[in-house]
ZADO-1210 file (C-alpha; in nm, 4 decimals, padded with zeros to 6 digits):
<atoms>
<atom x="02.5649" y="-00.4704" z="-06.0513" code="UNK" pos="1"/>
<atom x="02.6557" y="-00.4429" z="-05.6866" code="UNK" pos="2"/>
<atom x="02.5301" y="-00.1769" z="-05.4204" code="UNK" pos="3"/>
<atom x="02.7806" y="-00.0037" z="-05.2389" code="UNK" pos="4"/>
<atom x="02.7855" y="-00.0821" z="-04.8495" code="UNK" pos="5"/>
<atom x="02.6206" y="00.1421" z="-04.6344" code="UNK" pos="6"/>
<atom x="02.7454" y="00.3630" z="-04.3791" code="UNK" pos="7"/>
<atom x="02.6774" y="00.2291" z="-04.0386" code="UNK" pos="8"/>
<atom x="02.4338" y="00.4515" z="-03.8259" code="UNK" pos="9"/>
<atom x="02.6405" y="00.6492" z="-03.5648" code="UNK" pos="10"/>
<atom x="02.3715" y="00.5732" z="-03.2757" code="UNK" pos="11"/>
<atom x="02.4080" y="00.8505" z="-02.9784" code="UNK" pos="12"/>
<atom x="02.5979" y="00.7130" z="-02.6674" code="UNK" pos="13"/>
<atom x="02.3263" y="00.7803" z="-02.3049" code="UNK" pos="14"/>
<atom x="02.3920" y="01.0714" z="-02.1257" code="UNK" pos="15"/>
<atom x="02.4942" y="00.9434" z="-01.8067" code="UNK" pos="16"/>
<atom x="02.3724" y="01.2209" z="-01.5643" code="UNK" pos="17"/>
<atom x="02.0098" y="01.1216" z="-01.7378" code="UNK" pos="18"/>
<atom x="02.0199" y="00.7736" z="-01.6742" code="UNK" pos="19"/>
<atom x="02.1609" y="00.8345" z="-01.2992" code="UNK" pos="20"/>
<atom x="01.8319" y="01.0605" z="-01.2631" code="UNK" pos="21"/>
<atom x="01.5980" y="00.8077" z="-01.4306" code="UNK" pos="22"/>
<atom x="01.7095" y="00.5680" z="-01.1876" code="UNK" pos="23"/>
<atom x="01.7216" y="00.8013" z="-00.8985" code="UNK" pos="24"/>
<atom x="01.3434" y="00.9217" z="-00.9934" code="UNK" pos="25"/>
<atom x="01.2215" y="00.5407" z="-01.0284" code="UNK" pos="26"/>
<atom x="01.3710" y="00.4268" z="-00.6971" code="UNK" pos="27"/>
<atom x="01.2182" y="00.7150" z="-00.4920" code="UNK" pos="28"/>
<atom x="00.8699" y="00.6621" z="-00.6644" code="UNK" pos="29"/>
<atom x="00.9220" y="00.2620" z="-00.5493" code="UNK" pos="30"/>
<atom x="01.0577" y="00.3923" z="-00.1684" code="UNK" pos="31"/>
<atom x="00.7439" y="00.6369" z="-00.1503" code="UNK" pos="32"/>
<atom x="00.4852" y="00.4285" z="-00.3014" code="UNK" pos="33"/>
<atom x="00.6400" y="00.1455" z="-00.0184" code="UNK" pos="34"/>
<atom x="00.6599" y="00.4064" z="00.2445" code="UNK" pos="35"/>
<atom x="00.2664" y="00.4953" z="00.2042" code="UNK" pos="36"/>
<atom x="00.1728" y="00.1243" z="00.2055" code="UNK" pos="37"/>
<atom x="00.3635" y="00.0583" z="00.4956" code="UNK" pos="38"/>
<atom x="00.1719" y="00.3924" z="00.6884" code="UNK" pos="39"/>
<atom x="-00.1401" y="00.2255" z="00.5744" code="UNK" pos="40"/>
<atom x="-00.0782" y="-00.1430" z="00.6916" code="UNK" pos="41"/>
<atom x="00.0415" y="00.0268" z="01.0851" code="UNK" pos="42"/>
<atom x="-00.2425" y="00.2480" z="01.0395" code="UNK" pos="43"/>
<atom x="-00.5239" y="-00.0493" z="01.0248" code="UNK" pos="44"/>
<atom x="-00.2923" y="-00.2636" z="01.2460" code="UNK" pos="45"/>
<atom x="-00.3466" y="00.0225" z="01.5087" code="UNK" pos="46"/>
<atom x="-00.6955" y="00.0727" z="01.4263" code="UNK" pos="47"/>
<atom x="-00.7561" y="-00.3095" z="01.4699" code="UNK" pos="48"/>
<atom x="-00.5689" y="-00.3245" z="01.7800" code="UNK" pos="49"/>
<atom x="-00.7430" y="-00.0684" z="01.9839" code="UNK" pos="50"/>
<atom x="-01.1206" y="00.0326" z="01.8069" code="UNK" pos="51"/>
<atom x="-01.1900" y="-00.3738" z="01.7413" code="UNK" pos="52"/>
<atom x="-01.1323" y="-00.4688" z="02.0665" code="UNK" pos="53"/>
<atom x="-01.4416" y="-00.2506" z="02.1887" code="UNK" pos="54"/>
<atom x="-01.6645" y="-00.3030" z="01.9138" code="UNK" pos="55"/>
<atom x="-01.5753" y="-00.0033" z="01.7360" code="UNK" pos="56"/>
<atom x="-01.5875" y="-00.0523" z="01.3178" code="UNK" pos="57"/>
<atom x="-01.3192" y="00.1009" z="01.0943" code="UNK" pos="58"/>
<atom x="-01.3716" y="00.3402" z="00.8569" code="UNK" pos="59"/>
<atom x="-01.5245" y="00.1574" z="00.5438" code="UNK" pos="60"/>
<atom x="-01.5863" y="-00.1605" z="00.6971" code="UNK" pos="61"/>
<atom x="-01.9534" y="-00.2340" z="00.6790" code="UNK" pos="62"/>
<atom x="-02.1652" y="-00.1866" z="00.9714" code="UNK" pos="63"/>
<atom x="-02.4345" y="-00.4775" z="01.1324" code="UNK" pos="64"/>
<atom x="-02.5276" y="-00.4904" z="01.4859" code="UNK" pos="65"/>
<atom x="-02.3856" y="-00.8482" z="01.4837" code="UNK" pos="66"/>
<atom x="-02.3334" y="-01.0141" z="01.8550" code="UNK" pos="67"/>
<atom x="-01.9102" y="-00.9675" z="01.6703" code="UNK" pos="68"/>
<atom x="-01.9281" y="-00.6096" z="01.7439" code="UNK" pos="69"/>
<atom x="-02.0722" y="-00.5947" z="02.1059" code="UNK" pos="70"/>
<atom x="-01.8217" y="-00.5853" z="02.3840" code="UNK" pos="71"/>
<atom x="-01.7198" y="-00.9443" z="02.6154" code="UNK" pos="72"/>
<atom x="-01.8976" y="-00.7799" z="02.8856" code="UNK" pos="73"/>
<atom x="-02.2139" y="-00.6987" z="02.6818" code="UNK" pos="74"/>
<atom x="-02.2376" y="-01.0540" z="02.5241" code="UNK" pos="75"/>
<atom x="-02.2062" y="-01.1820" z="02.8773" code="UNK" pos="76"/>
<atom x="-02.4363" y="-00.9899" z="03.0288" code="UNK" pos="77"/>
<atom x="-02.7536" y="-01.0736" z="02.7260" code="UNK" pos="78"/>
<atom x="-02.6531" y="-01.4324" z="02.7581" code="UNK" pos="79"/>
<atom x="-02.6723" y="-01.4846" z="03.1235" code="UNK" pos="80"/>
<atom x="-02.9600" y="-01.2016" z="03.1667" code="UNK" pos="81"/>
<atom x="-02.8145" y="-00.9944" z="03.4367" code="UNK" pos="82"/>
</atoms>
């Protein structure tokens, strides 16, 4: 003997409004996650620019008194002996 068919499954159309805030949430997160990265990369950039010049480390970069860190005028001065 046969089965009868089944009823199909009546599956529950998405709310727009909740998919329009999904997205909405997701694309901030990505624009703030890109904005802090970006505030990071000027922030070393900056750092780099003016404290590395002079011999000054950054913040978590591992200090040695290396002849790197000492100044033009310093290295000068030791190697000619004035």
């Amino acid at each position: 003997m046969g089965s009868k068919p089944k009823k199909p499954q009546v599956v529950a159309a998405p709310d727009p409004q909740v998919e329009a805030q999904k997205a909405a949430d997701l694309a901030q997160q990505k624009a703030n996650t890109e904005t802090a990265a970006r505030k990071v990369r000027k922030q070393q950039s900056t750092l780099l620019s003016t404290g590395g010049a002079r011999g000054i480390p950054r913040p978590g970069a591992t200090s040695s008194s290396s002849p790197a860190t000492a100044s033009v005028l310093e290295t000068g001065k030791s190697t000619l002996g004035s």
